[in-house]
C-alpha positions, 0 to 999 in steps of 0.5 A: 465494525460495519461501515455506515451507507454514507461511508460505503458510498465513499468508498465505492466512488473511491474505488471506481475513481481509481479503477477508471483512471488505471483503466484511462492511464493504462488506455492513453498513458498516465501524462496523456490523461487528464483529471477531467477524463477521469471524473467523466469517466466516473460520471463526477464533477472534477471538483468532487475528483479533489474530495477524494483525490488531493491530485493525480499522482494520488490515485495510484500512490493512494491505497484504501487497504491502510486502515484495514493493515492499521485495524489488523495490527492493533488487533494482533496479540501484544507478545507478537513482535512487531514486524510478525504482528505486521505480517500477519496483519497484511496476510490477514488483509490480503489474503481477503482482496478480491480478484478485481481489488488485487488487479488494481493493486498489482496495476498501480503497482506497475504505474509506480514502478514505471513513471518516472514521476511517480517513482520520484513522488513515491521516493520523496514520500519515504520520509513520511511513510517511515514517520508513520510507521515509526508511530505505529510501532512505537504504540505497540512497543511503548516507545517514542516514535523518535527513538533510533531503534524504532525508526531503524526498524520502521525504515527496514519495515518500508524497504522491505515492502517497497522490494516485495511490491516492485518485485509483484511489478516485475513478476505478474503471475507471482502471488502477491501474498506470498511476496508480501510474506516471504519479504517481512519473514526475511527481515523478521530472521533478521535479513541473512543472504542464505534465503530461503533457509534449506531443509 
């Protein structure tokens, strides 16, 4: 589904809103920069910055790359498991960034896993995010996104991504994609410590 001009306009000023703050955090330091430097940066009123942006911490926790995931597991086919129908969903979408999509990612990565307020924010986030997983998967499978079972596998889901993406932290050169891969494999051969298997 092609996106209207109106959406497309959005998007872009998302985009460069987060590309300059990464740029201004990474300059001055994420506490040093200001929600005002940010939207001069980007030629835009503060004010239009809290249309996009519910705050500072949300230009690095926020990622444009959720509703693509989304589409791409709904459209993978019903007899895939859930945890292979996200694999191939974010294989799918990532294999597609481009390079610039793919620096901002691993640099906001890096923010998270290094600012202790917002590592914090994104600890507190967890909640949250296993909730939304759980209703992903529980459309898919037909259960209740309560179910113990589902929320269990959305809470592995979360954990196992939240490893892949410190690990891309840590490893720069790593190739994201294959991080992301490697890490929803594992879980989907059920999280055995003798990984990779040999042979």
């Amino acid at each position: 589904m092609s996106l209207s001009l109106r959406e497309r306009k959005k998007l872009k000023t998302r985009t460069s809103i987060q590309k300059e703050a990464m740029r201004l955090f990474l300059e001055k330091g994420y506490e040093a920069t200001t929600i005002e430097e940010i939207a001069a940066a980007v030629e835009i009123s503060p004010s239009t910055f809290f249309n996009y942006f519910p705050s500072k911490e949300d230009v690095v926790l926020q990622d444009e790359l959720d509703p693509l995931i989304l589409a791409a597991f709904d459209a993978q086919p019903p007899e895939l498991s859930p945890v292979a129908a996200l694999r191939n969903a974010m294989r799918i979408v990532f294999e597609h960034l481009s390079r610039e999509q793919e620096d901002l990612m691993r640099q906001r990565i890096r923010m998270m896993s290094s600012e202790p307020e917002l590592r914090a924010t994104m600890l507190t986030q967890f909640a949250e995010l296993v909730d939304q997983i759980a209703e992903l998967l529980a459309t898919r499978v037909g259960r209740g996104a309560d179910d113990f079972a589902l929320r269990n596998l959305a809470g592995a889901l979360l954990g196992v991504l939240m490893a892949a993406m410190l690990a891309a932290a840590d490893h720069p050169d790593a190739d994201l994609v294959t991080l992301v891969d490697d890490a929803l494999a594992h879980l989907d051969a059920g999280l055995p410590l003798s990984w990779p298997p040999r042979g």
